[in-house]
C-alpha positions as a Markdown table, in Angstrom:
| # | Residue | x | y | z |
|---|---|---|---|---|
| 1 | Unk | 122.9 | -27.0 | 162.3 |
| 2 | Unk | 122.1 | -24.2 | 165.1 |
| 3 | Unk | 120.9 | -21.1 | 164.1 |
| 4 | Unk | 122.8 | -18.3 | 164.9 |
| 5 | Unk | 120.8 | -15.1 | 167.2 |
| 6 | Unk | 121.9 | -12.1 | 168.9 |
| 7 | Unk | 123.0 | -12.6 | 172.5 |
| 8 | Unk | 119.7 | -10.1 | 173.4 |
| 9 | Unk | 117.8 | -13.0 | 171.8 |
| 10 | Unk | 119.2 | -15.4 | 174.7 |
| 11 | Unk | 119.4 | -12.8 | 177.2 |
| 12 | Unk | 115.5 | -12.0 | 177.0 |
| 13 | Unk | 114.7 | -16.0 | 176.9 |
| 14 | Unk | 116.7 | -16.1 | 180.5 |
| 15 | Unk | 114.6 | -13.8 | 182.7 |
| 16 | Unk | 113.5 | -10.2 | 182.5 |
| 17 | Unk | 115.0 | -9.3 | 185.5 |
| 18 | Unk | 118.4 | -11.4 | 184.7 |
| 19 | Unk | 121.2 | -9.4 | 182.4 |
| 20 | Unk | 124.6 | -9.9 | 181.4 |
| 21 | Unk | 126.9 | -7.3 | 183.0 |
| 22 | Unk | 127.2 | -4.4 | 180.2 |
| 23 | Unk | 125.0 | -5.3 | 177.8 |
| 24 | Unk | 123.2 | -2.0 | 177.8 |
| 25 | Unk | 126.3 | -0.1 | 178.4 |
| 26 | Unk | 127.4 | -1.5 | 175.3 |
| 27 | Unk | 125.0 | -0.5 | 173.1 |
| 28 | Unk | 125.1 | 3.0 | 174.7 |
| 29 | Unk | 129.0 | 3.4 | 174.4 |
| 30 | Unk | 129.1 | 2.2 | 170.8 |
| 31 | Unk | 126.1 | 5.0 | 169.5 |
| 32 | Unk | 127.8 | 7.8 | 171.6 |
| 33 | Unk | 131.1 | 7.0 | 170.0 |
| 34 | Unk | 129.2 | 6.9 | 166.7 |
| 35 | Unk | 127.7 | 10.2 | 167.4 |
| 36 | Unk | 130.9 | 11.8 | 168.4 |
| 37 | Unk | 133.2 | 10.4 | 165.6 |
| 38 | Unk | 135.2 | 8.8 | 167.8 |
| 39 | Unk | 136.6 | 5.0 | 167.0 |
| 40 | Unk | 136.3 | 2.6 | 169.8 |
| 41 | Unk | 136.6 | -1.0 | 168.0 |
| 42 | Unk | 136.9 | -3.1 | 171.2 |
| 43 | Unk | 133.2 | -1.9 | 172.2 |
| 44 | Unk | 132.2 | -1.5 | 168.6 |
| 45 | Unk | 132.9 | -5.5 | 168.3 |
| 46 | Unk | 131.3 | -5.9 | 171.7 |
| 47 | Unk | 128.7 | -4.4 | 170.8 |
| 48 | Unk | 128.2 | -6.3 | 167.4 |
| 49 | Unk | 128.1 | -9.5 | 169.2 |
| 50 | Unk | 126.0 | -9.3 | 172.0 |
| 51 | Unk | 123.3 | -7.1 | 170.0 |
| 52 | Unk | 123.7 | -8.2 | 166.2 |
| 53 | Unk | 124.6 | -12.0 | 166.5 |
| 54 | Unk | 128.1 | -11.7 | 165.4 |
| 55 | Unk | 131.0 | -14.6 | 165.6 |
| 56 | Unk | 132.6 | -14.0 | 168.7 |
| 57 | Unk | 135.9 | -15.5 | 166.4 |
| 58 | Unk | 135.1 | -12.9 | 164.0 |
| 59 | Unk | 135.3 | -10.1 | 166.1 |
| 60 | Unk | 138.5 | -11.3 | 167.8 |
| 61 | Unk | 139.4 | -11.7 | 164.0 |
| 62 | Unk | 138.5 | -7.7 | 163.0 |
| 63 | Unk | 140.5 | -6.5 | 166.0 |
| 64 | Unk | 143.6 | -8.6 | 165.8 |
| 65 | Unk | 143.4 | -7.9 | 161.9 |
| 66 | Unk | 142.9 | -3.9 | 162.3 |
| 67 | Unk | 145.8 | -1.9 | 160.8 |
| 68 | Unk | 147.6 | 0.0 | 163.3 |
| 69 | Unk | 146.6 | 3.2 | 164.3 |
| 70 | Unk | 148.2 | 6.2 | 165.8 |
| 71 | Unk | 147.9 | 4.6 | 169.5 |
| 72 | Unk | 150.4 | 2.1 | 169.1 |
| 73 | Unk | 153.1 | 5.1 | 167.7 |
| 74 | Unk | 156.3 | 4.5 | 169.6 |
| 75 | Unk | 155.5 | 0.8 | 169.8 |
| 76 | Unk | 157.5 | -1.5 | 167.7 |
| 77 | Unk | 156.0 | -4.1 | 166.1 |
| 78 | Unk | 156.5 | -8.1 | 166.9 |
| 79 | Unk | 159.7 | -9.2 | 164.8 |
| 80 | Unk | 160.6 | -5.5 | 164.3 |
| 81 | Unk | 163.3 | -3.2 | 166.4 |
């Protein structure tokens, strides 16, 4: 069975000089919104996989699964008029 490690894991094994497009930025985006209360779960689950090894199936899971929030008001839902 493979044994599951953060994306920085695979990231430093490729080359110092060689980086994944956002990969800091996503760490850096996810603790400002932290620090300023402010919910971003599409760069929270980014950043949860590329730094903390999670399922990229279970963060497409937690956003698809998140109960609607007050940006969607006005938008019906699927099945509904």
């Amino acid at each position: 069975m493979l044994k599951r490690r953060p994306f920085s894991c695979c990231v430093s094994a490729l080359s110092v000089v060689t980086m994944a497009e956002g990969f800091s930025t996503s760490a850096a985006a996810y603790e400002l919104s932290r620090t300023l209360g402010v919910e971003m779960p599409i760069t929270e689950q980014v950043y949860l996989v590329l730094h903390r090894g999670r399922p990229l199936l279970e963060a497409g899971r937690a956003l698809l699964e998140r109960a609607h929030k007050e940006e969607l008001h006005g938008i019906p839902e699927p099945g509904r008029s």
